[in-house]
Biopython code that builds the backbone (N, CA, C, O; Angstrom):
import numpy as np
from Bio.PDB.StructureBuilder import StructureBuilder

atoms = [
    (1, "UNK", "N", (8.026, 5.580, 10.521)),
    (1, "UNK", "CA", (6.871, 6.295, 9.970)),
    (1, "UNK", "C", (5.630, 5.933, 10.785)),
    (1, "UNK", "O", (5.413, 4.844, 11.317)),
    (2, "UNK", "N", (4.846, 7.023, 10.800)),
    (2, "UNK", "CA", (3.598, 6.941, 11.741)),
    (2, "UNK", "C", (2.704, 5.604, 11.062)),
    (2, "UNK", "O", (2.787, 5.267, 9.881)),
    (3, "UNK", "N", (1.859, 4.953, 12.075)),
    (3, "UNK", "CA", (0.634, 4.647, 10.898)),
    (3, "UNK", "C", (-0.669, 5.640, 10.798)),
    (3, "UNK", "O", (-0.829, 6.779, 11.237)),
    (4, "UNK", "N", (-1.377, 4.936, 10.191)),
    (4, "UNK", "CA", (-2.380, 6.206, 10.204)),
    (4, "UNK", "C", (-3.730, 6.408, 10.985)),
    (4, "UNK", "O", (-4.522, 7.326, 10.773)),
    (5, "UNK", "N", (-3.899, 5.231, 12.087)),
    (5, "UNK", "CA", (-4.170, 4.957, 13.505)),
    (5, "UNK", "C", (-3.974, 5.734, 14.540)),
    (5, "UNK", "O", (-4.761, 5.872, 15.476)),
    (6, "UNK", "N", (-2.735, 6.360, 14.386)),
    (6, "UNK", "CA", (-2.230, 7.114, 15.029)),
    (6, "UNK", "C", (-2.769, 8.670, 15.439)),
    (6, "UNK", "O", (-2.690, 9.238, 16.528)),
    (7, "UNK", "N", (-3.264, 9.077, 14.344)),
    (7, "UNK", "CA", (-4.066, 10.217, 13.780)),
    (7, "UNK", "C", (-5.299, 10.619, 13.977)),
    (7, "UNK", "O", (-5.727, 11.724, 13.641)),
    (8, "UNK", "N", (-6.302, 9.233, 14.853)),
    (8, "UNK", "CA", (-7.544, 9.296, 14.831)),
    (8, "UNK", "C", (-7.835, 9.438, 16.249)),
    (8, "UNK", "O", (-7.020, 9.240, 17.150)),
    (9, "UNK", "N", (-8.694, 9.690, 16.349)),
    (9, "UNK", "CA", (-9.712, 10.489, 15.521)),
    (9, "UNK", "C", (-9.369, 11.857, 15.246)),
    (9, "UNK", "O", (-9.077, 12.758, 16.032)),
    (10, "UNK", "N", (-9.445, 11.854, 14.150)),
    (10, "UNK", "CA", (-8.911, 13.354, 13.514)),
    (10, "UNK", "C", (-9.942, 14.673, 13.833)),
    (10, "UNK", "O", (-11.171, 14.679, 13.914)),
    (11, "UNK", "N", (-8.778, 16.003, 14.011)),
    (11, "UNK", "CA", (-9.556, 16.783, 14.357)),
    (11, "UNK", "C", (-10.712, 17.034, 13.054)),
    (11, "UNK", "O", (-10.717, 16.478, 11.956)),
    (12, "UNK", "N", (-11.815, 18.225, 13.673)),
    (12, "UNK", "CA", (-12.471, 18.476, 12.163)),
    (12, "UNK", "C", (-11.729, 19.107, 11.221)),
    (12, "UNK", "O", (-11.455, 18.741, 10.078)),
    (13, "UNK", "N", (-11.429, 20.095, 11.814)),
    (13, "UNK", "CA", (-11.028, 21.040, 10.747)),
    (13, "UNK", "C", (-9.426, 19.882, 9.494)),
    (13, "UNK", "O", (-9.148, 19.907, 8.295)),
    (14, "UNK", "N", (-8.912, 19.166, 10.591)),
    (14, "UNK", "CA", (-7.913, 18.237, 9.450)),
    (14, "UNK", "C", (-8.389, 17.003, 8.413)),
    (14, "UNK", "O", (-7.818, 16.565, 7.414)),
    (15, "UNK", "N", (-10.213, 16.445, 9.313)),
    (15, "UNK", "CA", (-10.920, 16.039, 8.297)),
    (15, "UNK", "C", (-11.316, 16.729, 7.102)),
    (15, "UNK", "O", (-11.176, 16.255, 5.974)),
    (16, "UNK", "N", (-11.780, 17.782, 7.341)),
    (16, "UNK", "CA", (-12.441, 18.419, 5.922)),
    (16, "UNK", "C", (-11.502, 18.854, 5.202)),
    (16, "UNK", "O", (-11.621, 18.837, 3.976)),
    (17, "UNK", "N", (-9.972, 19.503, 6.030)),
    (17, "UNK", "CA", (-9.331, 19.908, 4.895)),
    (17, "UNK", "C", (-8.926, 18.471, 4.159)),
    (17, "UNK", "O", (-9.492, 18.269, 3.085)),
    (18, "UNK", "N", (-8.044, 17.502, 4.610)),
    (18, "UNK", "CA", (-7.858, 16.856, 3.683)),
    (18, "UNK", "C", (-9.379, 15.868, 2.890)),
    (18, "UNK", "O", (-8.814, 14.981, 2.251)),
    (19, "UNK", "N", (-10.460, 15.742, 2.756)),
    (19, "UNK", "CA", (-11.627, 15.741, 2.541)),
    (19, "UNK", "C", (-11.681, 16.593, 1.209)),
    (19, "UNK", "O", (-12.414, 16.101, 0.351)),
    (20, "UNK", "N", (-11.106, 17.668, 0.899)),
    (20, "UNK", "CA", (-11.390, 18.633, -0.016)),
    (20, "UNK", "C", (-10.505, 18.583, -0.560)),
    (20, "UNK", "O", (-10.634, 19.000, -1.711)),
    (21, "UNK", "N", (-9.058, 18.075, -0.171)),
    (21, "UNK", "CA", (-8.237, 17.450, -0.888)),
    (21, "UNK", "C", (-8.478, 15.923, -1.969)),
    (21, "UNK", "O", (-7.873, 15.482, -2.946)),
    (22, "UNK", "N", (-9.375, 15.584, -1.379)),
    (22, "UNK", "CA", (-9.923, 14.107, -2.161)),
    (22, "UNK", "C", (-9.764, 14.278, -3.867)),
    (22, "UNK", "O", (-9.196, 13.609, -4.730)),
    (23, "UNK", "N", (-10.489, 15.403, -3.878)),
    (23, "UNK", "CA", (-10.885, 15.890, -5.454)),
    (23, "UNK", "C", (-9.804, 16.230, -6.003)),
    (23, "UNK", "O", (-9.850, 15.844, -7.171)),
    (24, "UNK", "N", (-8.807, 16.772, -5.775)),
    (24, "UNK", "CA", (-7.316, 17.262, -6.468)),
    (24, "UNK", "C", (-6.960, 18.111, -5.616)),
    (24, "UNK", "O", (-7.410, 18.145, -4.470)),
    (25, "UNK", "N", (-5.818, 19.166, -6.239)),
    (25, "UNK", "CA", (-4.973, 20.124, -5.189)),
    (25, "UNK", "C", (-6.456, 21.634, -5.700)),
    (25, "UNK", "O", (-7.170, 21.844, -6.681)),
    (26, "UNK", "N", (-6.202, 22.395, -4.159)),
    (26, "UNK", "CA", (-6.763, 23.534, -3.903)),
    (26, "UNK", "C", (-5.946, 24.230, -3.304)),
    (26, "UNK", "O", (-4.942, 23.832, -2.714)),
    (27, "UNK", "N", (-6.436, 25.628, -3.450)),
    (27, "UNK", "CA", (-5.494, 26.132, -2.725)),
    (27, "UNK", "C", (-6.503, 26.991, -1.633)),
    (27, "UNK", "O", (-7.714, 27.028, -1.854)),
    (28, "UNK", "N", (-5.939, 27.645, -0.496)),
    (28, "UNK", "CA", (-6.150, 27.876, 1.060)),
    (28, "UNK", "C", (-7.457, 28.640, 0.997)),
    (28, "UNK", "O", (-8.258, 28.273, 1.857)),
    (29, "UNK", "N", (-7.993, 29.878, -0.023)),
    (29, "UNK", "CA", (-9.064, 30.070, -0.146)),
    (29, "UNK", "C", (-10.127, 29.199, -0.911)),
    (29, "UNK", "O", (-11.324, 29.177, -0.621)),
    (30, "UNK", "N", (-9.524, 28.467, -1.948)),
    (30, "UNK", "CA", (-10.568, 27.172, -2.355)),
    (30, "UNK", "C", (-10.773, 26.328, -1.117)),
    (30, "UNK", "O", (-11.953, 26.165, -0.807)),
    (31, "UNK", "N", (-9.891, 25.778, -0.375)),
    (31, "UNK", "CA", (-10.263, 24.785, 1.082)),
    (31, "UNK", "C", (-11.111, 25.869, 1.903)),
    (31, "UNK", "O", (-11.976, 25.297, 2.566)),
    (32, "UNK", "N", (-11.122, 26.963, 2.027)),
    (32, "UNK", "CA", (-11.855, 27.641, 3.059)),
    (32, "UNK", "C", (-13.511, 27.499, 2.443)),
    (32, "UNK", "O", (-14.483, 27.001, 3.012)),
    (33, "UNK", "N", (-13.446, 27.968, 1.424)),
    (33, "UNK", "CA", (-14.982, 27.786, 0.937)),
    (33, "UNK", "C", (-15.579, 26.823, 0.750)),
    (33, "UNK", "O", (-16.743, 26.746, 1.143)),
    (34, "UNK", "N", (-14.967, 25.792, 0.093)),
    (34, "UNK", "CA", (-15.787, 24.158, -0.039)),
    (34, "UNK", "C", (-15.918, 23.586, 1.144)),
    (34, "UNK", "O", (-16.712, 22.647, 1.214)),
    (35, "UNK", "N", (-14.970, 24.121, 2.713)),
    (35, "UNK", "CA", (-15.678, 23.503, 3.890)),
    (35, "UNK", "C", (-16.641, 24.671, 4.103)),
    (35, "UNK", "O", (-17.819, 24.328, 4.196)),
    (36, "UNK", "N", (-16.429, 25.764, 4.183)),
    (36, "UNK", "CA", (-17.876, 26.407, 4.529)),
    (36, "UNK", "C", (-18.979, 26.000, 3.626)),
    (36, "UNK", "O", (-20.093, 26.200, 4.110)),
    (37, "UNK", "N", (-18.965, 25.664, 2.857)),
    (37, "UNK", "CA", (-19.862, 25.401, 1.893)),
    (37, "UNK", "C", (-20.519, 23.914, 2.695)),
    (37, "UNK", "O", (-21.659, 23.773, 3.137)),
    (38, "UNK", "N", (-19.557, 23.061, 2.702)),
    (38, "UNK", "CA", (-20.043, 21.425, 3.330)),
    (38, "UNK", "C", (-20.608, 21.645, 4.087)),
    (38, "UNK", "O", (-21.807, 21.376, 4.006)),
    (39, "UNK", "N", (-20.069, 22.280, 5.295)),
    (39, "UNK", "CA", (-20.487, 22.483, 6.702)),
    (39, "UNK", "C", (-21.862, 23.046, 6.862)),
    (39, "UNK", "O", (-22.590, 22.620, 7.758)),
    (40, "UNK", "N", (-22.359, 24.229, 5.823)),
    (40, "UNK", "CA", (-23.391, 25.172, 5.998)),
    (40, "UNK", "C", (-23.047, 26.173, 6.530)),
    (40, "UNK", "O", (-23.953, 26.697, 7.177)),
    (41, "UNK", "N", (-21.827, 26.842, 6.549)),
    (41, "UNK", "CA", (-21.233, 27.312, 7.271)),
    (41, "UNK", "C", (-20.983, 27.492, 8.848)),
    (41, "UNK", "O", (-20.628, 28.481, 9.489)),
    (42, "UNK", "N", (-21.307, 26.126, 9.261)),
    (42, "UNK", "CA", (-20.727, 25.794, 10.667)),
    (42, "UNK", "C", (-19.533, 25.768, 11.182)),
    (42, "UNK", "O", (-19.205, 26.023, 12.340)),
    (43, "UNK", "N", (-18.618, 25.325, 9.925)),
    (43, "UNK", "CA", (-17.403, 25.257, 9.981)),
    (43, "UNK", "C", (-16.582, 25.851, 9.268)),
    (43, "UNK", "O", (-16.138, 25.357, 8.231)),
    (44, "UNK", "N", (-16.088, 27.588, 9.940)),
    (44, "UNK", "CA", (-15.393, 28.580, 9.134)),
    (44, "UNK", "C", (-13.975, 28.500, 9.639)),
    (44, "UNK", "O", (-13.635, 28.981, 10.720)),
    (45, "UNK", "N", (-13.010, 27.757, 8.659)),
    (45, "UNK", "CA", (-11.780, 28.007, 8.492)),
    (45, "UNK", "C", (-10.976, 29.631, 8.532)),
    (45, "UNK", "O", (-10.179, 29.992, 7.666)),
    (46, "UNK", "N", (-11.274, 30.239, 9.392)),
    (46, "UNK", "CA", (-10.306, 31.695, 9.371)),
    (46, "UNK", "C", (-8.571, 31.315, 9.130)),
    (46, "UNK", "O", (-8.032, 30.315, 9.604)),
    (47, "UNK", "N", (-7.935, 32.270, 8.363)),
    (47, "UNK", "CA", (-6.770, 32.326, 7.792)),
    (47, "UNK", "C", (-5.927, 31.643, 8.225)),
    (47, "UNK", "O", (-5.372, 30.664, 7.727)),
    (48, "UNK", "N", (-5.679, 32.568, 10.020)),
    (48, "UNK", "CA", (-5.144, 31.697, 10.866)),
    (48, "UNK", "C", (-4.499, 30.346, 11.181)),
    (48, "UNK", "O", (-3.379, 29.851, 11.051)),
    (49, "UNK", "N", (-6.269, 29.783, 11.879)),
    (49, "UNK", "CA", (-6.097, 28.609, 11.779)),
    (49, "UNK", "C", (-6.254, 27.450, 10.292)),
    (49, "UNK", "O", (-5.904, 26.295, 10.530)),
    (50, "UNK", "N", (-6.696, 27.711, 9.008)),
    (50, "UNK", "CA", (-6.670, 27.326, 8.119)),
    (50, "UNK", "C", (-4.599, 27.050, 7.876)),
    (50, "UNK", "O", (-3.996, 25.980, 7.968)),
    (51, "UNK", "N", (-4.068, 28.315, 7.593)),
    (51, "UNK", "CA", (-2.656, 27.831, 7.878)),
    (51, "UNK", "C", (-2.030, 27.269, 8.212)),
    (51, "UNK", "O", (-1.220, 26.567, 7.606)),
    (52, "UNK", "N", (-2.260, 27.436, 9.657)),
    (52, "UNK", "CA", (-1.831, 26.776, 10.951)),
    (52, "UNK", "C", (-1.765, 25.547, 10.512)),
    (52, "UNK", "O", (-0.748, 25.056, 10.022)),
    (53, "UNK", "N", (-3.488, 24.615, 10.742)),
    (53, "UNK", "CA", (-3.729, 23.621, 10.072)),
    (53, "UNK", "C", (-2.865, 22.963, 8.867)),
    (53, "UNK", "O", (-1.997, 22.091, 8.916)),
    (54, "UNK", "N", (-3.270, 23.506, 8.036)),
    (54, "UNK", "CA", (-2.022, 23.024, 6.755)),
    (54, "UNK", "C", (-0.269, 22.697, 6.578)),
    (54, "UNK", "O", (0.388, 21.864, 5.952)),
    (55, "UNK", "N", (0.073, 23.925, 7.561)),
    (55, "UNK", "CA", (1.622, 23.523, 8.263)),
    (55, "UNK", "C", (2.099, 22.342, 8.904)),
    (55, "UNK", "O", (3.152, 21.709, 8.830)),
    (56, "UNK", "N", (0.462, 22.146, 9.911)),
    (56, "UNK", "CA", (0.856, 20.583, 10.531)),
    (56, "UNK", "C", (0.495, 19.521, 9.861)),
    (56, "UNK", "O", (0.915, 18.415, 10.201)),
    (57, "UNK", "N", (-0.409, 19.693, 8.716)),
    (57, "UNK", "CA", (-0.770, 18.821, 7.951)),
    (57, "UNK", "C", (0.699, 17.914, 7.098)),
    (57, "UNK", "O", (1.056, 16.743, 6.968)),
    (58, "UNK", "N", (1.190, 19.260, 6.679)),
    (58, "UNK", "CA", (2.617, 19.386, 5.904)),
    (58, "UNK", "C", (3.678, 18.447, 6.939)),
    (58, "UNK", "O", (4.182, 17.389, 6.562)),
    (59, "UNK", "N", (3.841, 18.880, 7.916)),
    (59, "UNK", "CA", (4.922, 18.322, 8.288)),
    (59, "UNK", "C", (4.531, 16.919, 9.140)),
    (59, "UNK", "O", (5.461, 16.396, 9.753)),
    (60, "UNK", "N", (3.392, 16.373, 9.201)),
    (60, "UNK", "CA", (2.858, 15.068, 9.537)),
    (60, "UNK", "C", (2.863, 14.688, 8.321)),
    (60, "UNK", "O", (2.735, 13.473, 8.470)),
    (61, "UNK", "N", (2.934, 14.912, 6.940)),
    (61, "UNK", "CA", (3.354, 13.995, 5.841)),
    (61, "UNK", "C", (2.126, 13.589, 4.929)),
    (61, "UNK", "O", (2.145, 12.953, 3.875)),
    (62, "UNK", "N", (0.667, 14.319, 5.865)),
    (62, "UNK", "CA", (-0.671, 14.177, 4.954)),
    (62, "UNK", "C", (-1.254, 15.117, 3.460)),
    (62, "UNK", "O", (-2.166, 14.862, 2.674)),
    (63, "UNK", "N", (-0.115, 16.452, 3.529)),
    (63, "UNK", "CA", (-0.393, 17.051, 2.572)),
    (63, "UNK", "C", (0.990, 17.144, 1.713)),
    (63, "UNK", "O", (1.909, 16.335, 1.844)),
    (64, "UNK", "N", (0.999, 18.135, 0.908)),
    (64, "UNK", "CA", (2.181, 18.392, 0.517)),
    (64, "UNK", "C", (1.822, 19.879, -0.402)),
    (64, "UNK", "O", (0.683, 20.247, -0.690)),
    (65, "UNK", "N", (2.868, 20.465, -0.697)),
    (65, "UNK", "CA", (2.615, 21.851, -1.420)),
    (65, "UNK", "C", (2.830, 21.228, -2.710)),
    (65, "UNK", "O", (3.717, 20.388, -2.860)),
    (66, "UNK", "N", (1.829, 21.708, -3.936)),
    (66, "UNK", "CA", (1.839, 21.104, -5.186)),
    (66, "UNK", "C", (2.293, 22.097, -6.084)),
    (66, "UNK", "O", (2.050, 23.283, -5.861)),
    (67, "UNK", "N", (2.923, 21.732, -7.070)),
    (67, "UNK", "CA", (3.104, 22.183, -8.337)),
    (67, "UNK", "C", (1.994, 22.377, -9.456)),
    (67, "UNK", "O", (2.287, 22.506, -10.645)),
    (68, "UNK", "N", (0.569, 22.387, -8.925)),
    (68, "UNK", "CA", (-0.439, 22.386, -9.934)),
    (68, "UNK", "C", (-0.746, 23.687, -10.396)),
    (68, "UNK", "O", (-1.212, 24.523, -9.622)),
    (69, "UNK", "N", (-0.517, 23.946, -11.635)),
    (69, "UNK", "CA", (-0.995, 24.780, -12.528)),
    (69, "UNK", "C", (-2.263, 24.950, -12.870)),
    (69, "UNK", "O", (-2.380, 24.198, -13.836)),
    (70, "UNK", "N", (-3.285, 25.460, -12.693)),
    (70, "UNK", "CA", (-4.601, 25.562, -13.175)),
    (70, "UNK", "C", (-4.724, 26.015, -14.479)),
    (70, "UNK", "O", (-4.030, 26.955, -14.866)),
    (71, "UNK", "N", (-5.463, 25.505, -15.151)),
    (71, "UNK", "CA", (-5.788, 25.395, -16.633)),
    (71, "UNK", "C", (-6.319, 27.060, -16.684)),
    (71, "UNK", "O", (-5.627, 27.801, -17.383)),
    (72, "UNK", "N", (-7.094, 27.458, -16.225)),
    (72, "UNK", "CA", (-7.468, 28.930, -15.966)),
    (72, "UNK", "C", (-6.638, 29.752, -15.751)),
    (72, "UNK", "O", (-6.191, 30.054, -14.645)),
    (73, "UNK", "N", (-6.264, 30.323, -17.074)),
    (73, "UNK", "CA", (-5.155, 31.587, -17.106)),
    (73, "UNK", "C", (-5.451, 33.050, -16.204)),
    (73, "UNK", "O", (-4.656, 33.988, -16.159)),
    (74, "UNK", "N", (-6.889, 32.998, -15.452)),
    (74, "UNK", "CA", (-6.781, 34.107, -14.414)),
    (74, "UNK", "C", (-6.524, 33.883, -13.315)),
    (74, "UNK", "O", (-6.710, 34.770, -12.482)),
    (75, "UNK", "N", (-5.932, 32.435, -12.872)),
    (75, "UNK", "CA", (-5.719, 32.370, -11.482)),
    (75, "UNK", "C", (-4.638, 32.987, -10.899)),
    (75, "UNK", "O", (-3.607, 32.864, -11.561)),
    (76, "UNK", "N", (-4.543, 33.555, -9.967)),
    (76, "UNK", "CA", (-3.386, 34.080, -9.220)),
    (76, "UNK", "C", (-2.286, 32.995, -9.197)),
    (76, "UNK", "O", (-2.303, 31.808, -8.871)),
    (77, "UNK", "N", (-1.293, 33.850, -9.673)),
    (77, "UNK", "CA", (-0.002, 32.743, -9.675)),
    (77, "UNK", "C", (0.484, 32.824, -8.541)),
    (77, "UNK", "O", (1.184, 31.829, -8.350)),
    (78, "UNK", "N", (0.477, 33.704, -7.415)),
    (78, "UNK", "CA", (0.731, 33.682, -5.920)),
    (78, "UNK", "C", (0.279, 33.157, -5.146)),
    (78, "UNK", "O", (0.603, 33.359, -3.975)),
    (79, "UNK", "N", (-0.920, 32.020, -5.605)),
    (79, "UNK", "CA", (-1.904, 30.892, -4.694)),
    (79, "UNK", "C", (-0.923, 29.472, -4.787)),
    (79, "UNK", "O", (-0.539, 28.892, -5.803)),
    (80, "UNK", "N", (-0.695, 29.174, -3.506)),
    (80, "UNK", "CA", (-0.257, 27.512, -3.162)),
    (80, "UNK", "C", (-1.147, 27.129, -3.103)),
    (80, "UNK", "O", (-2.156, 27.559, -2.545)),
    (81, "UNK", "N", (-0.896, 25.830, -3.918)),
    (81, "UNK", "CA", (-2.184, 24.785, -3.838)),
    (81, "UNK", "C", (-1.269, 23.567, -2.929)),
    (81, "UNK", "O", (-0.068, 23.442, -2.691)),
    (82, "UNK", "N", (-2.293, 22.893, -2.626)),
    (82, "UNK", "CA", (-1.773, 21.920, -1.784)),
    (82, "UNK", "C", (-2.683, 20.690, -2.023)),
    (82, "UNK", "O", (-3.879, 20.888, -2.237)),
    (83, "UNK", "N", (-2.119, 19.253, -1.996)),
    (83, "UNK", "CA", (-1.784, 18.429, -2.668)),
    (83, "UNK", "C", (-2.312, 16.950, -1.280)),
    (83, "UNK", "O", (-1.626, 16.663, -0.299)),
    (84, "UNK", "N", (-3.725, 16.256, -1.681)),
    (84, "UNK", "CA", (-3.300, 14.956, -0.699)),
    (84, "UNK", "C", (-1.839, 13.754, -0.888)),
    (84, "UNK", "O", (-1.680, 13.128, -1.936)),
    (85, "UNK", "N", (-0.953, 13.623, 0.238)),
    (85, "UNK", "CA", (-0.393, 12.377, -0.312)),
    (85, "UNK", "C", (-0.961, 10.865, 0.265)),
    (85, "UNK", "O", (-1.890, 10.706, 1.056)),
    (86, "UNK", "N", (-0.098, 9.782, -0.386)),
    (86, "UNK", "CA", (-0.726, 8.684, -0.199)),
    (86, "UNK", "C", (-1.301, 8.137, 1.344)),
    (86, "UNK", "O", (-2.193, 7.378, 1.723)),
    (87, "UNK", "N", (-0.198, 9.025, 2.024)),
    (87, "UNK", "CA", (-0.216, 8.664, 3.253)),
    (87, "UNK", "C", (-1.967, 9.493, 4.583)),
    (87, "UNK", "O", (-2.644, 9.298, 5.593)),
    (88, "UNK", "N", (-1.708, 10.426, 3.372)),
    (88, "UNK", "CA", (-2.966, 11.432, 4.176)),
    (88, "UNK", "C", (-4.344, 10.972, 3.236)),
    (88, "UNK", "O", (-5.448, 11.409, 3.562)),
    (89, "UNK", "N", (-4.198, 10.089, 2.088)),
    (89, "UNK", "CA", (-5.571, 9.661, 1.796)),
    (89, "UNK", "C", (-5.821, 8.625, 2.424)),
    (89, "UNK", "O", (-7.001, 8.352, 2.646)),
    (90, "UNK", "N", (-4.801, 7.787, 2.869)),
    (90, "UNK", "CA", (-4.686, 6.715, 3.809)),
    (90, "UNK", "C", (-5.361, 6.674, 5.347)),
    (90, "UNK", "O", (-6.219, 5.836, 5.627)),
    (91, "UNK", "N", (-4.878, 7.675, 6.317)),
    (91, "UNK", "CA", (-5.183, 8.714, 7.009)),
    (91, "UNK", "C", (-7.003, 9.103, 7.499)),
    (91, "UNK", "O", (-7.661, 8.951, 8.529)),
    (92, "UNK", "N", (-7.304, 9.711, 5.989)),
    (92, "UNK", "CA", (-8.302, 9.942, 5.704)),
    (92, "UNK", "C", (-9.431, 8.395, 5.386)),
    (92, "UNK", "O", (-10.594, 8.309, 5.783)),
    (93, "UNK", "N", (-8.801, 7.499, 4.718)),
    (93, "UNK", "CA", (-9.655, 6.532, 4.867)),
    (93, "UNK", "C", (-10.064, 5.854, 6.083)),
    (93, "UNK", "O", (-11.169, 5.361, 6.310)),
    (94, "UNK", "N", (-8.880, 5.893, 6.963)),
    (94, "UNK", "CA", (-8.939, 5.370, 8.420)),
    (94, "UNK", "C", (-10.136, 6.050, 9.333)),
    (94, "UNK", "O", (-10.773, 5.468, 10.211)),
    (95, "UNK", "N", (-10.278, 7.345, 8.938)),
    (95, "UNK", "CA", (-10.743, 8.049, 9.771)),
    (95, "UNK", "C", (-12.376, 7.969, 9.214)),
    (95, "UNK", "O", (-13.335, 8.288, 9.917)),
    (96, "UNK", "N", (-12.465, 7.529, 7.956)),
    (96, "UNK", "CA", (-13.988, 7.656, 7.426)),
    (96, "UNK", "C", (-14.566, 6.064, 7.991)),
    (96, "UNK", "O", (-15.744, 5.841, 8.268)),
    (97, "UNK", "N", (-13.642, 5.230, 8.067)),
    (97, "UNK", "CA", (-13.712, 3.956, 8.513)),
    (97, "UNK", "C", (-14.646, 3.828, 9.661)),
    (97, "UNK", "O", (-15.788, 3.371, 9.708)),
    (98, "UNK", "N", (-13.748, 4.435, 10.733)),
    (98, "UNK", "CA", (-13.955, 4.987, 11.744)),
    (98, "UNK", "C", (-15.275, 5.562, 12.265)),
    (98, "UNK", "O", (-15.852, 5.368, 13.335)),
    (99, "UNK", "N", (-15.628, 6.410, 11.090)),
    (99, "UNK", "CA", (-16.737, 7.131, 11.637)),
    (99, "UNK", "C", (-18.301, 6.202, 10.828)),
    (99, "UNK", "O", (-19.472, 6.437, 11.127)),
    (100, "UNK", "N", (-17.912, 5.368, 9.993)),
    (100, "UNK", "CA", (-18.718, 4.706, 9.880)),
    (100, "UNK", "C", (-19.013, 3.773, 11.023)),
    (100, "UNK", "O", (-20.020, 4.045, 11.677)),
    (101, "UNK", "N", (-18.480, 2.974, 11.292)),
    (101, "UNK", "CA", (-18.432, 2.273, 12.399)),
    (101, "UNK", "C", (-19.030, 2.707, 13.174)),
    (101, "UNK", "O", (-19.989, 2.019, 13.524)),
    (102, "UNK", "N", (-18.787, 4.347, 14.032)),
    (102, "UNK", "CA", (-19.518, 4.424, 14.945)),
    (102, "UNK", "C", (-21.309, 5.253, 14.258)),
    (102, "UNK", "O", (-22.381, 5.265, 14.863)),
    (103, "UNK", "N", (-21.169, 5.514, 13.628)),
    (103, "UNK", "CA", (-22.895, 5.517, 13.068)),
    (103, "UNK", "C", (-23.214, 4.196, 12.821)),
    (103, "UNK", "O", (-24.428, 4.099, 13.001)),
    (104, "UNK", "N", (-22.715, 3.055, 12.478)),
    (104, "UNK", "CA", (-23.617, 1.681, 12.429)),
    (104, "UNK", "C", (-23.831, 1.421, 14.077)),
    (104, "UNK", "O", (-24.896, 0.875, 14.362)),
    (105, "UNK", "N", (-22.938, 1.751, 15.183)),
    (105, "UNK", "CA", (-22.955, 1.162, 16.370)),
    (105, "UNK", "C", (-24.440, 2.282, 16.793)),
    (105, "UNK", "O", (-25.483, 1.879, 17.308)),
    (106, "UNK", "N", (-24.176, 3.512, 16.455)),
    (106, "UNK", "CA", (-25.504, 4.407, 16.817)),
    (106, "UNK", "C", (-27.016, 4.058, 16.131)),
    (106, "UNK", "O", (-28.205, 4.217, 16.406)),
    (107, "UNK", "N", (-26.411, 3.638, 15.352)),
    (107, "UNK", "CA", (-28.408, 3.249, 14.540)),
    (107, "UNK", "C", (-28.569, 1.976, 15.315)),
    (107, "UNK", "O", (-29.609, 1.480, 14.881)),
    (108, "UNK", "N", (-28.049, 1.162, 16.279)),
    (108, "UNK", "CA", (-28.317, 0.111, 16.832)),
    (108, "UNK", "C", (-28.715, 0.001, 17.856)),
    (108, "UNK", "O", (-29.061, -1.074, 18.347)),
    (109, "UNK", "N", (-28.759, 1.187, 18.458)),
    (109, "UNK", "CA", (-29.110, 1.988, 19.866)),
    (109, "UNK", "C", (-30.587, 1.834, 19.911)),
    (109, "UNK", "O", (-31.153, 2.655, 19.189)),
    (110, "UNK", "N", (-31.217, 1.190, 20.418)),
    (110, "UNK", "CA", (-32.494, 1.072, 20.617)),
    (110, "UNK", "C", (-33.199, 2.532, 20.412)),
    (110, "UNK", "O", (-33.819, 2.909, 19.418)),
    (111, "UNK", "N", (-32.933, 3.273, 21.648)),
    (111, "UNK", "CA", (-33.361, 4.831, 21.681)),
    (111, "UNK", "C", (-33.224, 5.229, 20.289)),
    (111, "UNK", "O", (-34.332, 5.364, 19.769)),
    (112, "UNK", "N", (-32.198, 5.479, 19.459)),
    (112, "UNK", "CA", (-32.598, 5.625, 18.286)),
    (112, "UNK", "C", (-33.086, 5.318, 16.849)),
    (112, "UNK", "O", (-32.828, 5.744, 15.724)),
    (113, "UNK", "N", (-33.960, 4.327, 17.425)),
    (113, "UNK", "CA", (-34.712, 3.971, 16.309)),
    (113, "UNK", "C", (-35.919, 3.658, 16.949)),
    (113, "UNK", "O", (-36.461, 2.660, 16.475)),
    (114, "UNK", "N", (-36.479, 4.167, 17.827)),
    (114, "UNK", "CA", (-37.755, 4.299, 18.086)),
    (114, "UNK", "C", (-38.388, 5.211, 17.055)),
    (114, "UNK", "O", (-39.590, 5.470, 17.115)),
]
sb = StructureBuilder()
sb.init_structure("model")
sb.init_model(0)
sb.init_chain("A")
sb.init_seg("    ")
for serial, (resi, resn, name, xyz) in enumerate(atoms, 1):
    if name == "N":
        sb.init_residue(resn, " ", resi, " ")
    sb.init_atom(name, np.array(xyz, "f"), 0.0, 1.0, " ", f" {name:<3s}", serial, name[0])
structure = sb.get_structure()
């Protein structure tokens, strides 16, 4: 099994999706909007690659397709939701680790903190 070292630095688009996974399972148009939404819409997930994305997510072992039922009896029952596992919140912690680190090494930069 991979570790989760392995993974980093993660692309964006596999940060935010699993990122939006943090909160519970969504499904492919809920992940498209809460990163456009984060981003400001800088970062538009099209179908495509939103898929795409999620397939490799799937078979690297960071997501998984969920069985979640939404309490909201109008949701489309033809929406997959998809699911962080332990290994992709793991993953995901590595990678927030990560990026802390290098913003403490950047606020130390003389130039930026003039």
């Amino acid at each position: 099994m991979p570790v989760a070292s392995s993974f980093l630095p993660l692309k964006p688009n596999w940060f935010h999706i699993l990122l939006t996974l943090v909160d519970g399972p969504h499904h492919g148009y809920g992940i498209m909007q809460e990163v456009a939404k984060r981003t400001e819409g800088k970062l538009k997930l099209w179908p495509a690659t939103l898929y795409g994305t999620i397939r490799r997510l799937e078979r690297a072992g960071l997501i998984i397709a969920a069985d979640h039922q939404p309490a909201d009896d109008a949701d489309d029952e033809r929406r997959q939701y998809y699911a962080l596992t332990s290994f992709g919140r793991e993953v995901l912690r590595a990678e927030v680790q990560r990026l802390e680190k290098l913003v403490k090494l950047a606020r130390t930069k003389e130039a930026l903190t003039r």
